[in-house]
C-alpha positions as CSV (number, residue, x, y, z in Angstrom):
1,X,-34.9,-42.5,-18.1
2,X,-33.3,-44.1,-14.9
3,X,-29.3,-43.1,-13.9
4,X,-28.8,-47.1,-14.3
5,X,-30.2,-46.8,-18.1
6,X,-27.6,-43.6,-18.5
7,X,-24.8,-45.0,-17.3
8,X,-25.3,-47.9,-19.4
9,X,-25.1,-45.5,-22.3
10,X,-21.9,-44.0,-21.0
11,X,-20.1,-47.4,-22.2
12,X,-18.5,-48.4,-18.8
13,X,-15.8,-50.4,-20.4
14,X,-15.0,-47.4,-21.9
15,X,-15.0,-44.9,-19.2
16,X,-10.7,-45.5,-18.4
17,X,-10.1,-44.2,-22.2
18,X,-10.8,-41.1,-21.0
19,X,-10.2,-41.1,-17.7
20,X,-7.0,-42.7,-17.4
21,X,-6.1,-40.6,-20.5
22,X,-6.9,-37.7,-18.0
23,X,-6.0,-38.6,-14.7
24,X,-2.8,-41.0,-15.4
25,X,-1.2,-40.0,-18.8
26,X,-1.8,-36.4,-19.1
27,X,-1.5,-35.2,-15.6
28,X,1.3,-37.3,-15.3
29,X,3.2,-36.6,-18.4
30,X,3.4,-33.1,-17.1
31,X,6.7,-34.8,-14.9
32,X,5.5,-32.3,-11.8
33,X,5.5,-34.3,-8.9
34,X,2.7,-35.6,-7.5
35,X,1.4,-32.3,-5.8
36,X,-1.5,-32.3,-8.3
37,X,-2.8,-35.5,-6.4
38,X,-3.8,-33.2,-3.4
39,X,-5.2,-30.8,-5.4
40,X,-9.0,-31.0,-5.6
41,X,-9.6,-29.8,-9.3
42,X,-7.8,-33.2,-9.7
43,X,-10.4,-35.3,-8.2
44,X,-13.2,-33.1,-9.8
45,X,-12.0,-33.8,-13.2
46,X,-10.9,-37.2,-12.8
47,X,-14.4,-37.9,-11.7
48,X,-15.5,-35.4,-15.1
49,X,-13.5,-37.5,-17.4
50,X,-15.0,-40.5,-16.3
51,X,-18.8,-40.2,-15.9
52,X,-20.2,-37.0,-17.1
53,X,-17.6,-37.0,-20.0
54,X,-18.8,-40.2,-21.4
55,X,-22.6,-39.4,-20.8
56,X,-21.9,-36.2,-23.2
57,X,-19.6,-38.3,-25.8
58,X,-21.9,-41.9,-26.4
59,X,-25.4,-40.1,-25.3
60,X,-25.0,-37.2,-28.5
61,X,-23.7,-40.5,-30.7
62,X,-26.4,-42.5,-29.4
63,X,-29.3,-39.4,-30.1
64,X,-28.1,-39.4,-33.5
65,X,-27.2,-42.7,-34.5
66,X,-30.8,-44.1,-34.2
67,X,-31.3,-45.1,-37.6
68,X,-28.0,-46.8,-37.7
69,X,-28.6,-48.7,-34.4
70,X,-31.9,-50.2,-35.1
71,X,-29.8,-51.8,-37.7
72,X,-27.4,-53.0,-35.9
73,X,-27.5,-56.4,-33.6
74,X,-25.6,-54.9,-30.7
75,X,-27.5,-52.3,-29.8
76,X,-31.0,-53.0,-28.0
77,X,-32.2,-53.7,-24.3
78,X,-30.3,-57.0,-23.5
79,X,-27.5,-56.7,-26.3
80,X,-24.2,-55.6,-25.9
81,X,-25.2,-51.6,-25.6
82,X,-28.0,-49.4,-25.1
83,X,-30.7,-48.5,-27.7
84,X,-31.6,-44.8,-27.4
85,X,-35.3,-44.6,-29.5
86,X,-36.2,-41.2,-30.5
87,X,-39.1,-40.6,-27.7
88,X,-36.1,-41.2,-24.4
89,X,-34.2,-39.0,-26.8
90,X,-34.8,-35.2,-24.7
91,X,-34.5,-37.1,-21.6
92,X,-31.2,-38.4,-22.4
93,X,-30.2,-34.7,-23.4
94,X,-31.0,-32.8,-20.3
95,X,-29.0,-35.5,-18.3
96,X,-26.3,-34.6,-20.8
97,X,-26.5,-30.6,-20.1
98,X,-27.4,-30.9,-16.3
99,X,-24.4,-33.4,-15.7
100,X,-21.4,-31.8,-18.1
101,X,-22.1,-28.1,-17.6
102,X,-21.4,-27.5,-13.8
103,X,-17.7,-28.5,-15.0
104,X,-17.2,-25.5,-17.5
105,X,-17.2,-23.2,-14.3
106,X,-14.4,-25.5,-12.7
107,X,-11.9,-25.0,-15.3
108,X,-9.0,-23.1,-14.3
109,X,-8.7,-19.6,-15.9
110,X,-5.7,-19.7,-18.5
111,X,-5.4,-19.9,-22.1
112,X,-4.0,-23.8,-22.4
113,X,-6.4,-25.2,-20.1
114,X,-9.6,-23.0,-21.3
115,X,-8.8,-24.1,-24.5
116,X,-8.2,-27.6,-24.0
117,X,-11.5,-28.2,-22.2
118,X,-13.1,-26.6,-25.5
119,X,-11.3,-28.1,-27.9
120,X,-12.5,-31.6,-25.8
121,X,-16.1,-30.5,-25.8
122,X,-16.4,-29.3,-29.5
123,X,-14.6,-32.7,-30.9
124,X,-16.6,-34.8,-28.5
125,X,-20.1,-33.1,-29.9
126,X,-19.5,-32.3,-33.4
127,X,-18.3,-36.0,-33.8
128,X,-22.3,-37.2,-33.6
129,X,-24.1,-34.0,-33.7
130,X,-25.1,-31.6,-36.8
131,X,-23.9,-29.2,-38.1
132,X,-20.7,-30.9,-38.7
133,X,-21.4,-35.4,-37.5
134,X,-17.9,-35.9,-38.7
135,X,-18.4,-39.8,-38.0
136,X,-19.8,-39.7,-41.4
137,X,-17.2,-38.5,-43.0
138,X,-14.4,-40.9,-43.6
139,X,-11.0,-39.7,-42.2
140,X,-12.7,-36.6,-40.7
141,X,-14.2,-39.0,-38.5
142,X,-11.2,-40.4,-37.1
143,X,-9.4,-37.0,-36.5
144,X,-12.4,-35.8,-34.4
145,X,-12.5,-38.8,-32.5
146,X,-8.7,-38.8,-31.8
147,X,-9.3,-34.9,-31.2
148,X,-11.1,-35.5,-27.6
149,X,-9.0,-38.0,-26.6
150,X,-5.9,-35.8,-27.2
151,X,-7.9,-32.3,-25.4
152,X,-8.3,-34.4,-22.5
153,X,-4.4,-35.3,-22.2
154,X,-3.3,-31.8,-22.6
155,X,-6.3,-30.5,-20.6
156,X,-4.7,-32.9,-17.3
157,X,-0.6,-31.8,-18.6
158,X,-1.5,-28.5,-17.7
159,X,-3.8,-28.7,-14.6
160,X,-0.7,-31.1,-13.4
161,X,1.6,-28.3,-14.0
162,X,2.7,-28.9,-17.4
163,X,5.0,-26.1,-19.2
164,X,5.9,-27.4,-22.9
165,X,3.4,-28.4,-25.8
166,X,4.0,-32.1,-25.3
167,X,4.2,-32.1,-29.2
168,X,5.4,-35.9,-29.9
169,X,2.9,-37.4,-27.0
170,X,0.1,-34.8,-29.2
171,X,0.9,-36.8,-32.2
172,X,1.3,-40.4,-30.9
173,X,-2.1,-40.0,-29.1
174,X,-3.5,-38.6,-32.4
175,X,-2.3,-42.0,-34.3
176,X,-2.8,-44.3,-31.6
177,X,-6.6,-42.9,-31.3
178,X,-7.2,-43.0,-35.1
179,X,-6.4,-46.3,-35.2
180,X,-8.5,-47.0,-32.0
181,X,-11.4,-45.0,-33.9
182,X,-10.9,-46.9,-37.4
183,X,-10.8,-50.2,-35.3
184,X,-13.9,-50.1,-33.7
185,X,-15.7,-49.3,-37.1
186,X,-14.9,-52.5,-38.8
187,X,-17.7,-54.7,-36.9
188,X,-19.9,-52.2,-37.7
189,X,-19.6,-52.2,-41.6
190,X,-22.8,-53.6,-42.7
191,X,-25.1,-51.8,-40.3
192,X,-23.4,-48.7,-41.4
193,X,-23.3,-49.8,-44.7
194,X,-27.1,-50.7,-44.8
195,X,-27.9,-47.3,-43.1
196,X,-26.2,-45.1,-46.4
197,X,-23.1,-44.7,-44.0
198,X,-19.8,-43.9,-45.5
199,X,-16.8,-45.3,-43.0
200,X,-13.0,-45.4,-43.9
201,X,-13.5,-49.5,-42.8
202,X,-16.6,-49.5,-45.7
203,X,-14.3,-47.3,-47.6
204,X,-10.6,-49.9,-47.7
205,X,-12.4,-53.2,-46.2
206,X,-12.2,-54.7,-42.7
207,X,-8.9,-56.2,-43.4
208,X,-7.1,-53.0,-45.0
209,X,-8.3,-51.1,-41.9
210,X,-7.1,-53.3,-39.8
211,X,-3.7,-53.2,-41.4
212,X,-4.2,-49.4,-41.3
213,X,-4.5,-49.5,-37.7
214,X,-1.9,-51.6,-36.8
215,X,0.5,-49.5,-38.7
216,X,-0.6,-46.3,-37.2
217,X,-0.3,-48.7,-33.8
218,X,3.6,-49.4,-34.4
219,X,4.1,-45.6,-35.4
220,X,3.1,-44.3,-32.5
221,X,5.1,-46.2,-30.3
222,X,7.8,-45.3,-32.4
223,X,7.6,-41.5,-32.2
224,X,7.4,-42.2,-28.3
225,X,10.5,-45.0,-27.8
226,X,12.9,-42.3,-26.3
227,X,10.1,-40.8,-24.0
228,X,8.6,-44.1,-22.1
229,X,10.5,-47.1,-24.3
230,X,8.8,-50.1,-22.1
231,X,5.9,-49.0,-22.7
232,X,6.0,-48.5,-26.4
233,X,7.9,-52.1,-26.5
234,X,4.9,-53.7,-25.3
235,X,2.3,-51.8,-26.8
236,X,4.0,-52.4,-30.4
237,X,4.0,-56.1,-29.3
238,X,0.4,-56.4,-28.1
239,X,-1.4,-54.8,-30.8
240,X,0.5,-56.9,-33.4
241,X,-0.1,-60.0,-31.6
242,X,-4.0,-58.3,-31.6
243,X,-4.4,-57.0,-34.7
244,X,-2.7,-60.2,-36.4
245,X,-5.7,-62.0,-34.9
246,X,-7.7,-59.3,-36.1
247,X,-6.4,-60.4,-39.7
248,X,-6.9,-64.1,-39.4
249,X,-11.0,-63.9,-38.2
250,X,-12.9,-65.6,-40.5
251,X,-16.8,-64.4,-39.6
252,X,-18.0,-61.7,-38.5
253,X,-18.6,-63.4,-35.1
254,X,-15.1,-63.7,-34.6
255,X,-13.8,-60.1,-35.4
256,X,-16.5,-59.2,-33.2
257,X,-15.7,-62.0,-30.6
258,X,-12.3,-60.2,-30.7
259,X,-13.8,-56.5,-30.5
260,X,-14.8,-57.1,-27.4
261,X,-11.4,-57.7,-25.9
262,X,-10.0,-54.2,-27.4
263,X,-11.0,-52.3,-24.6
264,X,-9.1,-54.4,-22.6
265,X,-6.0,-54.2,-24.3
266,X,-6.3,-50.5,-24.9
267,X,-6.5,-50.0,-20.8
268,X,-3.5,-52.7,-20.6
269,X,-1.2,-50.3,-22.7
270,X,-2.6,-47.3,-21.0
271,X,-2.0,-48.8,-18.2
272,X,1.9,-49.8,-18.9
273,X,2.4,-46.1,-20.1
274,X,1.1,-44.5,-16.9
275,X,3.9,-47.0,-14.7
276,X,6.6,-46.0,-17.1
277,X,5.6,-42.1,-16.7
278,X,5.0,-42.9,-13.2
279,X,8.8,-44.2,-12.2
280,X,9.9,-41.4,-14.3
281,X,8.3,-39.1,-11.9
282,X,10.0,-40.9,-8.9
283,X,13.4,-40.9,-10.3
């Protein structure tokens, strides 16, 4: 298996969920400064949460989704992401071990950002893997896929300096990430359905899920209106806008026409939360 093949797996468009998650929001939520930018655990992580991250978060969901993904009419060689048959299946894992665990001796020895970095790794696994694959297990599944997301923004609040349990961004990033998660699962209900999977978007329907998502969309930025209020002004007008599109597709061509734009929007808001976070650094 060639690096080009695993990056492919990694899901570029995805790698700024993460990333920014990391090296924007988190670090910079911590309201410190910008001292962390000269710091080189900064740049070692921001560069973790990008690549590495990603190749242990879609390559264990790609190992163990097989018999989902030959199902499904994204997923091949020239489709819209990677097939990962059973025989690449032990390559795929050592570049997953020889490219995540240099990083566990990196971490920083105290008790928030140990624990962060674990929390990260087990929610990020045990999403796909056994003993637990909690992405077949409706709700669970969304928690644990929120879960990394959420480790990785309190993992760069305390490298940055961060003091206080950033307890309503926790929970914003929880809501916003579950409906991220439940999202992304709606073009994928007959494949999952066909494969015995059980999905909260196979569970409600694609348009209940949808409204589920954009009401956990318009909480969140609620909790967070006294904290960065642009920010959550424009999200909660972007993902209506989206996700009353999302309501209005009529095949499955168009929802999934539309998917394809989400992490797009998703980096937009991001992006408008790290500014507001940003100025409130500087002033």
């Amino acid at each position: 298996m060639k690096l080009s093949e695993v990056i492919r797996i990694s899901r570029p468009r995805f790698w700024l969920y993460e990333g920014a998650t990391f090296g924007l929001v988190g670090t910079v939520a911590a309201l410190n400064g910008f001292g962390f930018f000269s710091d080189w655990r900064y740049w070692v992580f921001a560069f973790y949460f990008i690549l590495p991250a990603n190749i242990l978060i879609y390559g264990i969901n790609d190992i163990y989704d097989y018999e989902t993904d030959k199902l499904n009419p994204k997923k091949g060689d020239n489709a819209y992401e990677a097939l990962v048959t059973p025989e690449k299946s032990r390559t795929l894992w050592k570049w997953i071990i020889l490219t995540n665990i240099p990083f566990f001796f990196l971490v920083p020895l105290t008790t928030p950002l140990i624990t962060s970095f674990i929390v990260f790794v087990f929610f990020a696994s045990m999403y796909s893997a056994y003993p637990i694959r909690a992405k077949v297990r409706p709700v669970i599944d969304s928690l644990f896929s929120a879960g990394h997301y959420v480790a990785t923004g309190v993992f760069g609040y305390y490298l940055a300096g961060g003091v206080h349990f950033p307890a309503l961004g926790v929970i914003a990033g929880i809501l916003w990430a579950v409906g991220m998660h439940a999202y992304s699962a709606v073009p994928d209900i007959k494949a999952d359905f066909q494969a015995g999977l059980r999905t909260i978007a196979i569970m409600i329907g694609a348009r209940n899920t949808i409204y589920l998502c954009w009401f956990l969309y318009l909480l969140a930025a609620y909790l967070v209106r006294d904290i960065i209020p642009v920010a959550s002004i424009i999200g909660a007008i972007t993902f209506s806008y989206f996700m009353h599109r999302s309501t209005k597709a009529e095949t499955d061509e168009a929802l999934f026409r539309l998917y394809t734009y989400f992490p797009l929007i998703n980096t937009l808001i991001g992006a408008a939360v790290s500014i507001e976070l940003f100025a409130k650094n500087i002033w």
